[in-house]
N, C-alpha and C positions, 0 to 999 in steps of 0.2 A: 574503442567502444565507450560510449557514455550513456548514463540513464537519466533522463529529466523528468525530476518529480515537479507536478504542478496543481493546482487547484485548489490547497487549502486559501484559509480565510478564516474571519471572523462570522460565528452563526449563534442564533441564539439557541436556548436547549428545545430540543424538540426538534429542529433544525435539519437539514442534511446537503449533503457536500457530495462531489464526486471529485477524485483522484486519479491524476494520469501520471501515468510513468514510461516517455518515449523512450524507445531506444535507438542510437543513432551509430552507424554500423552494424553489423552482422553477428551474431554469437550463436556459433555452432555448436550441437549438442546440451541443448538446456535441459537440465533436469528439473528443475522448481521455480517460479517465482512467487518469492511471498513480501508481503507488507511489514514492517516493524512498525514499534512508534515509542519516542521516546521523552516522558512526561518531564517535566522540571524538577529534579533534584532527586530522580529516579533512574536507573538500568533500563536499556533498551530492550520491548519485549514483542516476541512476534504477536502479528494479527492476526494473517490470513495466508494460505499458499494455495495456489494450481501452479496444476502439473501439464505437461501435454497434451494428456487422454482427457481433460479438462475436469477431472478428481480436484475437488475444491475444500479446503477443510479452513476453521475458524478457533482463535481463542474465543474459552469460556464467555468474556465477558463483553464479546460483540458478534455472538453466535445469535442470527435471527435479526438483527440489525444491520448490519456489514455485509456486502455483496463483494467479489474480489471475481475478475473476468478478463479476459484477455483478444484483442484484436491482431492475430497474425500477420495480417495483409499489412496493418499499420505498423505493428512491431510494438505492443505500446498494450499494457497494462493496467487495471482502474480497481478503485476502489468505491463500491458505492456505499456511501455511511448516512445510514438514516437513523431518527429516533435519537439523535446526537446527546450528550450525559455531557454534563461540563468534564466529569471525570473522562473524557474523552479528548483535553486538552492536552496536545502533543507535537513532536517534530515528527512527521512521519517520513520513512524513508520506503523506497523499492529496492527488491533486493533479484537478483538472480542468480542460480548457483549452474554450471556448467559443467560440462568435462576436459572444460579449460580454463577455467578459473572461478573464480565469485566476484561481480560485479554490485557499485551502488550506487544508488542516485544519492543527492546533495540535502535531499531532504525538503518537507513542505510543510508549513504551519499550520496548527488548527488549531483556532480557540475558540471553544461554546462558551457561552458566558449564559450565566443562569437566571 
């Protein structure tokens, strides 16, 4: 199983992007997918998680800007980030956690430039 992160870019502030994260193979029994993101010379921190019953929850600091949603049929994950903050410049990765393992994508670029 692998997870491809895609769609970051370069935006200006104000800006917004959307994030997909395929999943290619089958993972049974998912309990959470959520978003990281990990700024430059910073610890990787969550963004955002849904769950199956489609329970969506956000960090603080992209609650009301950040949409995080999920398409089954495709398998495949998104992020939608509007209202972009340079301080939104990050590697973002997808993450999924299972009751067979924790899975991650390779990660996806964003840089808001202000």
């Amino acid at each position: 199983v692998q997870l491809q992160a895609s769609g970051g870019g370069l935006v200006q502030a104000g800006g917004s992007l959307k994030l997909s994260c395929a999943t290619s193979g089958r993972i049974i029994g998912i309990k959470v997918m959520r978003w990281y993101r990990q700024a430059p010379g910073k610890e990787r921190e969550w963004v955002a998680s849904i769950i199956p019953n489609g329970i969506v929850s956000y960090a603080d600091s992209v609650k009301g800007r950040f949409s995080i949603s999920r398409d089954s049929a495709k398998k495949t994950v998104y992020l939608q980030m509007n209202t972009l903050e340079p301080e939104d410049t990050a590697v973002y990765y997808c993450n999924i956690d299972s009751a067979y393992g924790t899975y991650w994508g390779q990660g996806t670029l964003v840089t808001v430039s202000s």
